[in-house]
N, CA, C and O atoms as CSV, one atom per row, in Angstrom:
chain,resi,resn,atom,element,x,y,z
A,1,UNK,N,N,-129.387,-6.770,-91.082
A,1,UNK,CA,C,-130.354,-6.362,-92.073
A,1,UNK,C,C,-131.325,-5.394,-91.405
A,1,UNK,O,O,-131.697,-5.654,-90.261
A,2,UNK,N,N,-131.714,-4.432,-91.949
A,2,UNK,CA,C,-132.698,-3.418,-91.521
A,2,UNK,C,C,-133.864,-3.290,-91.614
A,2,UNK,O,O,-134.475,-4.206,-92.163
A,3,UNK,N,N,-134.465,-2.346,-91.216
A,3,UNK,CA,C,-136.184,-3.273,-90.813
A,3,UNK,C,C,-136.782,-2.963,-92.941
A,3,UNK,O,O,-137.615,-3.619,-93.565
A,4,UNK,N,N,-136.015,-1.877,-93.398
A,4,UNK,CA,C,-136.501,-1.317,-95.153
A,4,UNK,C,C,-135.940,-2.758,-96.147
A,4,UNK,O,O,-136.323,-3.171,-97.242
A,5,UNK,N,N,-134.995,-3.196,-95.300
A,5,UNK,CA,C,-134.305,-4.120,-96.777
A,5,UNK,C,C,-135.581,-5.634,-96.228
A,5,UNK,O,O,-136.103,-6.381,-97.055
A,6,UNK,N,N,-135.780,-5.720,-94.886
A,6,UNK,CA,C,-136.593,-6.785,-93.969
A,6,UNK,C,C,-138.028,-6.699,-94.656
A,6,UNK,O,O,-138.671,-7.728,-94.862
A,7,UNK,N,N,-138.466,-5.558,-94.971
A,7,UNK,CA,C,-139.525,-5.294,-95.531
A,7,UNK,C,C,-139.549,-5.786,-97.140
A,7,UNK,O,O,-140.249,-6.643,-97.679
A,8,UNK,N,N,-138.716,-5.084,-97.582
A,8,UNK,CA,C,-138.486,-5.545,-99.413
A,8,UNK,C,C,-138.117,-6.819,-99.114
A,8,UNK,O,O,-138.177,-7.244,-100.268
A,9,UNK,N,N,-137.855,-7.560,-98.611
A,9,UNK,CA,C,-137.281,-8.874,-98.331
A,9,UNK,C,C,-138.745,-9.673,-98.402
A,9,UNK,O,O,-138.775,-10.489,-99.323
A,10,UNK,N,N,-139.498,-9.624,-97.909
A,10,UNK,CA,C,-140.843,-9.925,-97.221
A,10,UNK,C,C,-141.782,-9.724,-98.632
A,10,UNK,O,O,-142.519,-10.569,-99.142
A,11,UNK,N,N,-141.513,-8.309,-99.105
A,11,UNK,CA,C,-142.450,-8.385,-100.474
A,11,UNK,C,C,-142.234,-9.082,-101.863
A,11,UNK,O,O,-143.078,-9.496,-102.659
A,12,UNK,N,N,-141.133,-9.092,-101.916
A,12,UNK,CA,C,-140.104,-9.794,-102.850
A,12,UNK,C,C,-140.145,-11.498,-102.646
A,12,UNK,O,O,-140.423,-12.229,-103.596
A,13,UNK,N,N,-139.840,-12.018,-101.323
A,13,UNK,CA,C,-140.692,-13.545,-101.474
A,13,UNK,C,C,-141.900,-13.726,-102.126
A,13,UNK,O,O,-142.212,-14.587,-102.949
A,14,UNK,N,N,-142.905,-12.292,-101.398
A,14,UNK,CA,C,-144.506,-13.184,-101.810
A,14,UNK,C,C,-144.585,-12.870,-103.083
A,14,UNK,O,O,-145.620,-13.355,-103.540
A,15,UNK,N,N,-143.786,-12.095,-104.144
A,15,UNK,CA,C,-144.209,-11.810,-105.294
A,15,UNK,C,C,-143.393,-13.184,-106.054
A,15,UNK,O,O,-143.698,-13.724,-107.117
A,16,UNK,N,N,-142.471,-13.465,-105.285
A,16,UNK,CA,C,-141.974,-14.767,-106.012
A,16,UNK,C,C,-142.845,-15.916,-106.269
A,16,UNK,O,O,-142.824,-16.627,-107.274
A,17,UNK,N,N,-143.758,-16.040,-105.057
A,17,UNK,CA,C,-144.398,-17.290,-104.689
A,17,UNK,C,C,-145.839,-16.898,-105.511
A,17,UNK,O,O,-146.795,-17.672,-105.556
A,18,UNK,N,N,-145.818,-15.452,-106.201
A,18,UNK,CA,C,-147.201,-15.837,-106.650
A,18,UNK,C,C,-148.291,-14.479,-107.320
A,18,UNK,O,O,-149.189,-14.371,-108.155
A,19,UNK,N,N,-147.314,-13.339,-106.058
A,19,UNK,CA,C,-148.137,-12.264,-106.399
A,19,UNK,C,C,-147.521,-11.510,-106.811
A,19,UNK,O,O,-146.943,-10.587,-106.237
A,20,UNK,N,N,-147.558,-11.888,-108.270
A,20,UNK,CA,C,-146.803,-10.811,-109.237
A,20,UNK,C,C,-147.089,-9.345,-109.589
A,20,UNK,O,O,-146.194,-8.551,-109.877
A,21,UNK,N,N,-148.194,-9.086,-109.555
A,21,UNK,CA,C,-148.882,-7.967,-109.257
A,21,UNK,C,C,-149.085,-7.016,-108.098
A,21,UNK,O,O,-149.845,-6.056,-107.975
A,22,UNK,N,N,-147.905,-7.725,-107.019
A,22,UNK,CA,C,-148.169,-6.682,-105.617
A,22,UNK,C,C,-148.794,-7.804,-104.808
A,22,UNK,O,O,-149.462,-8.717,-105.294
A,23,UNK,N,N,-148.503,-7.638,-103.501
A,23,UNK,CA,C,-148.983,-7.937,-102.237
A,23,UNK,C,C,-150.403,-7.177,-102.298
A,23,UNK,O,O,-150.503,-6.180,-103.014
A,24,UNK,N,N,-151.440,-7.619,-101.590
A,24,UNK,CA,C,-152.805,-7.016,-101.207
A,24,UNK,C,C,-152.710,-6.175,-100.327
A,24,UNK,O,O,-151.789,-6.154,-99.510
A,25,UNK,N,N,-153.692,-5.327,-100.372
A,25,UNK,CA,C,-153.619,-4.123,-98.772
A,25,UNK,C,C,-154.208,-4.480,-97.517
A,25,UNK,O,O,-154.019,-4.149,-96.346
A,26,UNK,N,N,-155.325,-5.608,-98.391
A,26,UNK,CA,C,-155.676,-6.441,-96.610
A,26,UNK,C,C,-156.337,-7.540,-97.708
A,26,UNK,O,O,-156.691,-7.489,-98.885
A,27,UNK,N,N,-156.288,-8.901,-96.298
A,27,UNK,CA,C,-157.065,-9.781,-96.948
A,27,UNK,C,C,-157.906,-9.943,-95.632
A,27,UNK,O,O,-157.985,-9.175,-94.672
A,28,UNK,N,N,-158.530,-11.191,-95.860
A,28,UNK,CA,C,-159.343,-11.743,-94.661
A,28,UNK,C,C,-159.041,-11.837,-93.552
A,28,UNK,O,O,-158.037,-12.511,-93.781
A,29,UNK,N,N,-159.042,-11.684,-91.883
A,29,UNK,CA,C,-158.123,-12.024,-91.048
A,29,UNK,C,C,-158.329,-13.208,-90.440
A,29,UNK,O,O,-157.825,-13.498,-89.355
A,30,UNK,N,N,-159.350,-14.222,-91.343
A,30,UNK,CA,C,-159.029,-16.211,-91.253
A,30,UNK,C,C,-157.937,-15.916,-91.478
A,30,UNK,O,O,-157.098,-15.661,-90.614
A,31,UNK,N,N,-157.701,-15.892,-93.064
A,31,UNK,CA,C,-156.291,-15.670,-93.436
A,31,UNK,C,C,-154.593,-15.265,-93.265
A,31,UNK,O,O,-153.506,-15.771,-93.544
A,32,UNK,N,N,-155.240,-13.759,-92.488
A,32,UNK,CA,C,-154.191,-13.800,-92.034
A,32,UNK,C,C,-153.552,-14.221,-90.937
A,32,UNK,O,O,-152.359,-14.497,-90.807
A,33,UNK,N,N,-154.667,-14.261,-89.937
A,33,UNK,CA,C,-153.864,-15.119,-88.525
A,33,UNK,C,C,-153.401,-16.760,-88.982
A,33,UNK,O,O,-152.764,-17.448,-88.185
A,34,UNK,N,N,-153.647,-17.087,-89.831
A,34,UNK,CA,C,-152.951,-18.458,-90.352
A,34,UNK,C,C,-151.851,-18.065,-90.570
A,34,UNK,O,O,-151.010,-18.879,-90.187
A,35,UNK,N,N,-151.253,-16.775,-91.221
A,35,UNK,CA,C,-150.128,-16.417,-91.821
A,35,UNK,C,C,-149.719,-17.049,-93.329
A,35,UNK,O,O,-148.525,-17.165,-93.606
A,36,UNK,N,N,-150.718,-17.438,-94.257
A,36,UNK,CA,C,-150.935,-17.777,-95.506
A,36,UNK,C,C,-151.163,-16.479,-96.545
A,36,UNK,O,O,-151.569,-16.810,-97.659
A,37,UNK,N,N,-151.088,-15.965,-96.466
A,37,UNK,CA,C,-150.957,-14.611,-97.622
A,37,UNK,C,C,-150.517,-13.505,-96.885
A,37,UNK,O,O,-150.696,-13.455,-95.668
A,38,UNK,N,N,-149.919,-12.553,-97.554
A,38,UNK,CA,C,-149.137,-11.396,-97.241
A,38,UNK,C,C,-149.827,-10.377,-97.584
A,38,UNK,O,O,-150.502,-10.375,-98.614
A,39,UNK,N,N,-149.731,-9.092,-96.542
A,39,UNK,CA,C,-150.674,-7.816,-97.065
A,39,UNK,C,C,-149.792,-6.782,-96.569
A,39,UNK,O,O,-148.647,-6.968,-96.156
A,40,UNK,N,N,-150.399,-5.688,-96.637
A,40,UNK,CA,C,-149.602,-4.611,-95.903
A,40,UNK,C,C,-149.801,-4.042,-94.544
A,40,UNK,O,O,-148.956,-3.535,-93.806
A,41,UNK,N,N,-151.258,-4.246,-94.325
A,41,UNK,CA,C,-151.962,-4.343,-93.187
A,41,UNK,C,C,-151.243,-5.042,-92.442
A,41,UNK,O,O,-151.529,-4.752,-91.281
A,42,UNK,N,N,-150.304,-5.966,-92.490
A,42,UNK,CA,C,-149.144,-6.903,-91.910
A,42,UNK,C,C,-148.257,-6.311,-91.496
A,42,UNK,O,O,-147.817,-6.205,-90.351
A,43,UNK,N,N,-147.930,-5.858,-92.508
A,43,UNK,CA,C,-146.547,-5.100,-92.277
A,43,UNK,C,C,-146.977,-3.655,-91.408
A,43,UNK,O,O,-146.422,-3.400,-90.339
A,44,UNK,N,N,-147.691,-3.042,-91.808
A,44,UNK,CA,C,-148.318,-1.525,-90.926
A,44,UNK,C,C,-148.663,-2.239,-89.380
A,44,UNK,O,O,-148.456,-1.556,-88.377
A,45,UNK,N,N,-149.095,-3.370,-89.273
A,45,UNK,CA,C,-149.114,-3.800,-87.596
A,45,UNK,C,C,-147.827,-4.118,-87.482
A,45,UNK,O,O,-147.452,-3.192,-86.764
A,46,UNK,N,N,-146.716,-4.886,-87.716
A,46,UNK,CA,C,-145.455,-5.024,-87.143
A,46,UNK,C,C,-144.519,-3.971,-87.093
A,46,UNK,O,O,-143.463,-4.062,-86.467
A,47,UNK,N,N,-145.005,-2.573,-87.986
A,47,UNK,CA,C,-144.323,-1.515,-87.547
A,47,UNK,C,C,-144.849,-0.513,-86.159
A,47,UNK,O,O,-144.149,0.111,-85.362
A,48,UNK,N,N,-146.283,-0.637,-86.231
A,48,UNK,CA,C,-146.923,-0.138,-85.546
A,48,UNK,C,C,-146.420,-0.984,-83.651
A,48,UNK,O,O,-145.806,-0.494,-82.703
A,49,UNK,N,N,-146.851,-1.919,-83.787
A,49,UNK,CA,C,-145.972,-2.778,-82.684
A,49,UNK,C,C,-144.531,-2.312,-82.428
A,49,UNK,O,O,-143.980,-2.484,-81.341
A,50,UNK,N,N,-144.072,-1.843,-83.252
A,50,UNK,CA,C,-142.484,-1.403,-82.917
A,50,UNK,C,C,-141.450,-2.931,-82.964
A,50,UNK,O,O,-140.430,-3.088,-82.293
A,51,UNK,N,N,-141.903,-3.703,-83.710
A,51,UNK,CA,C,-141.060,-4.752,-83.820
A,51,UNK,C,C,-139.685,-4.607,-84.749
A,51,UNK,O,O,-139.623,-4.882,-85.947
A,52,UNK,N,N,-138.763,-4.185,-84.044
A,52,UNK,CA,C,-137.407,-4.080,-84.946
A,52,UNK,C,C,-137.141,-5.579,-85.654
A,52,UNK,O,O,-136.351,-5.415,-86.583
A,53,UNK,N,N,-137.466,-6.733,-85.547
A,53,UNK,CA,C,-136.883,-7.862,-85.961
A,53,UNK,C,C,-137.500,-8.092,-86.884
A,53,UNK,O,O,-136.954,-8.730,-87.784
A,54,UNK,N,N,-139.183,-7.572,-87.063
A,54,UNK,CA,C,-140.260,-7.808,-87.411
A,54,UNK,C,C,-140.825,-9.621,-87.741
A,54,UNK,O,O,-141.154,-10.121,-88.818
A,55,UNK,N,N,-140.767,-10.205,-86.477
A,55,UNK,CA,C,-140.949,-11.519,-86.631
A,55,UNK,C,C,-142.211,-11.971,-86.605
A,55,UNK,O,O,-142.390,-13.174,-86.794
A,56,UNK,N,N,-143.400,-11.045,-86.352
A,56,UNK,CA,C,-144.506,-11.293,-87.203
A,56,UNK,C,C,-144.631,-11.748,-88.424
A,56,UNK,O,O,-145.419,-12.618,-88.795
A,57,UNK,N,N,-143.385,-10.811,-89.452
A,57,UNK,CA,C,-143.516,-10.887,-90.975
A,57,UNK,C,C,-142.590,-12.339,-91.211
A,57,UNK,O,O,-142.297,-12.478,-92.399
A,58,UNK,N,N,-142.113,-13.362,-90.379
A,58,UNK,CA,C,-141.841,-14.433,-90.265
A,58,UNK,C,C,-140.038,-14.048,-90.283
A,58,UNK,O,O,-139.235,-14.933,-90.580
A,59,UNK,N,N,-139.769,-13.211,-90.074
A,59,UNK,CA,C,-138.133,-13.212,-89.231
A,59,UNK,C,C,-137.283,-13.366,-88.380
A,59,UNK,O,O,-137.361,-12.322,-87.732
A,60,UNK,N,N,-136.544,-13.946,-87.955
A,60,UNK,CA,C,-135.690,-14.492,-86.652
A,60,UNK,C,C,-134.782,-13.866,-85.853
A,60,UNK,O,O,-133.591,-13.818,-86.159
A,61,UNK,N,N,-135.361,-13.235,-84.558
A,61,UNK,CA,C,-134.254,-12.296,-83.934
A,61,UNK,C,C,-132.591,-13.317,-83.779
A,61,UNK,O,O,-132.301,-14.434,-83.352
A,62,UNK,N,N,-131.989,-12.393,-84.274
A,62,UNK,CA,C,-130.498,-13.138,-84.264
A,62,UNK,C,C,-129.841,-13.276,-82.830
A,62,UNK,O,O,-129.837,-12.554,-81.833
A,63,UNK,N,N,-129.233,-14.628,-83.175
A,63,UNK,CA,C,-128.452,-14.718,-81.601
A,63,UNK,C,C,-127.308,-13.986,-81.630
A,63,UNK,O,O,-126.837,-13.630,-82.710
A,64,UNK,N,N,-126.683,-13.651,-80.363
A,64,UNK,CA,C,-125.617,-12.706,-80.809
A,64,UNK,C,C,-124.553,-13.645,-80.195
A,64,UNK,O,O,-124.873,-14.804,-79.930
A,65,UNK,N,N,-123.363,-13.218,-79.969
A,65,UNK,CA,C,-122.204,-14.305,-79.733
A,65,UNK,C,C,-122.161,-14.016,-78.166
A,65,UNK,O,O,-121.394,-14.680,-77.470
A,66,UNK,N,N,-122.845,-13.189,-77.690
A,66,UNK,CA,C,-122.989,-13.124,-75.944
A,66,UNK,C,C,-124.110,-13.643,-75.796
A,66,UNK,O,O,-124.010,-14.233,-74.720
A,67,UNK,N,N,-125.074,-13.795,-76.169
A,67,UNK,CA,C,-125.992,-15.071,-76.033
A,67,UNK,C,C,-125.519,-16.535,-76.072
A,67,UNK,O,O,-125.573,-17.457,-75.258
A,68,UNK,N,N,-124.959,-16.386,-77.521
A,68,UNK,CA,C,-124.977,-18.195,-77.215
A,68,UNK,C,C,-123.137,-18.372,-76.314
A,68,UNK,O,O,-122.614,-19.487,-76.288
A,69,UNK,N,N,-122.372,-17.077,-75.642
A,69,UNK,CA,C,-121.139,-17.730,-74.633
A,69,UNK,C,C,-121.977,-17.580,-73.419
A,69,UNK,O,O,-121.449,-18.110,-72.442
A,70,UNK,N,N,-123.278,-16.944,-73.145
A,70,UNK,CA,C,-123.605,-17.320,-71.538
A,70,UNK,C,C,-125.076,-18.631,-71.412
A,70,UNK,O,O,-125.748,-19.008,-70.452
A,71,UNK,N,N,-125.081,-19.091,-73.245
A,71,UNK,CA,C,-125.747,-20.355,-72.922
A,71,UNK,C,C,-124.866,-21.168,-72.768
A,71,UNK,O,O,-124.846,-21.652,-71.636
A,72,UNK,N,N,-124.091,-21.537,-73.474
A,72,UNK,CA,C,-122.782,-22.459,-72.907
A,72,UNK,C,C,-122.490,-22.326,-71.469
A,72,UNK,O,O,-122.503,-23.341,-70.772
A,73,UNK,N,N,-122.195,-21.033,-70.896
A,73,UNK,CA,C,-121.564,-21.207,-69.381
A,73,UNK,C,C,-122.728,-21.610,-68.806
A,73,UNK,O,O,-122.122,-22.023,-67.816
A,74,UNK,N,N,-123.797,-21.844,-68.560
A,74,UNK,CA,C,-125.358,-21.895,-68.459
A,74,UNK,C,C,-125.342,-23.743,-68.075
A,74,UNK,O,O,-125.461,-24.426,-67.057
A,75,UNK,N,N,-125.184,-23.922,-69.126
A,75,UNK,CA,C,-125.059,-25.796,-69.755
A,75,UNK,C,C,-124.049,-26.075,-68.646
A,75,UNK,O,O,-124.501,-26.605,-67.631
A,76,UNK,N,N,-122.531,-25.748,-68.702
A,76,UNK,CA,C,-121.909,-25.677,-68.437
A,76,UNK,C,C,-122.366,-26.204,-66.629
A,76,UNK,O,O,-122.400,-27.329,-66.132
A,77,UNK,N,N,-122.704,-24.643,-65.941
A,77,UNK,CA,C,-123.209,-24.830,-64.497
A,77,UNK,C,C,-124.110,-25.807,-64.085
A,77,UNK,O,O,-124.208,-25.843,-62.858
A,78,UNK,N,N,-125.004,-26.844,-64.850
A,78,UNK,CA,C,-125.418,-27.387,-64.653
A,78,UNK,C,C,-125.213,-28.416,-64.626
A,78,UNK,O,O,-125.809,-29.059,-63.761
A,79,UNK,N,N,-124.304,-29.117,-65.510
A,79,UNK,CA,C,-123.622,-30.048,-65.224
A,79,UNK,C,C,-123.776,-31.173,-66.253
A,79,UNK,O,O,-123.406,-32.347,-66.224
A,80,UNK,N,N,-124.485,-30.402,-67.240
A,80,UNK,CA,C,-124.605,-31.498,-68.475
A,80,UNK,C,C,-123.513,-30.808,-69.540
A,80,UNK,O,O,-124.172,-30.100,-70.301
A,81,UNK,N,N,-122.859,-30.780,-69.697
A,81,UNK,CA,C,-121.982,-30.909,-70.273
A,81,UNK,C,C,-120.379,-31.883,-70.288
A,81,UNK,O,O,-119.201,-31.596,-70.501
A,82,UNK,N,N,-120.920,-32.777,-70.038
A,82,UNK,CA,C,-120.245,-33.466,-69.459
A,82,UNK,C,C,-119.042,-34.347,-70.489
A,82,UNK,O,O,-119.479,-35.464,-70.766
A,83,UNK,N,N,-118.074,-34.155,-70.910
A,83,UNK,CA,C,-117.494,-35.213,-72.055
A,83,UNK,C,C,-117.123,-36.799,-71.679
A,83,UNK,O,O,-116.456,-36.964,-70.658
A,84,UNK,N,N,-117.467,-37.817,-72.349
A,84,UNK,CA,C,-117.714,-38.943,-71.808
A,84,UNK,C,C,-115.930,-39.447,-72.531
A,84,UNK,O,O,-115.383,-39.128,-73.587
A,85,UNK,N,N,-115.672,-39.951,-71.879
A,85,UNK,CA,C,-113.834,-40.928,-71.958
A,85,UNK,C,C,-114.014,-41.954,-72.478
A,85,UNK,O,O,-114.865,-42.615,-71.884
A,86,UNK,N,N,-113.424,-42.633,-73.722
A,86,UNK,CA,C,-114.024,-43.611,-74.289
A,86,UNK,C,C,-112.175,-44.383,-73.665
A,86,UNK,O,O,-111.085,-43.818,-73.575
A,87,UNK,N,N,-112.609,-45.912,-73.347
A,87,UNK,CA,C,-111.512,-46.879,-72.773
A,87,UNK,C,C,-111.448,-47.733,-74.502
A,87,UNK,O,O,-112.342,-48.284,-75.144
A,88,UNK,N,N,-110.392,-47.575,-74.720
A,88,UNK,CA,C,-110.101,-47.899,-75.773
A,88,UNK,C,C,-108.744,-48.678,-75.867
A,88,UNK,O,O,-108.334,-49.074,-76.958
């Protein structure tokens, strides 16, 4: 997903949850460092930051499948991975 659809993604929740009329251009920043209302001032700092994932705006950098094969070999070297033999 791209940071334009990440964005409409982001405005499109909060108008679900409430603000049918548009997101605000700024609110309070009590407010926003709680991360309880959405503005644009939000979004203009997580672009400004250069955040491609933009996980300020509450998004999750994705694991990729070479992440999670060198957490396994990882587990692996350490020695907890261990499969237990059931005597049956």
């Amino acid at each position: 997903m791209g940071t334009k659809s990440k964005i409409k993604k982001y405005i499109s929740e909060w108008e679900r949850k409430g603000y049918t009329n548009g997101i605000p251009d700024e609110v309070p920043l009590s407010l926003e460092r709680l991360d309880i209302v959405p503005s644009y001032r939000k979004i203009c700092i997580a672009l400004m930051k250069n955040e491609n994932n933009l996980e300020t705006l509450g998004f999750q950098r994705k694991k990729t499948l070479s992440y999670s094969e060198l957490k396994r070999i990882e587990i692996e070297n350490r020695g907890l991975n261990r499969q237990l033999k059931l005597n049956i």
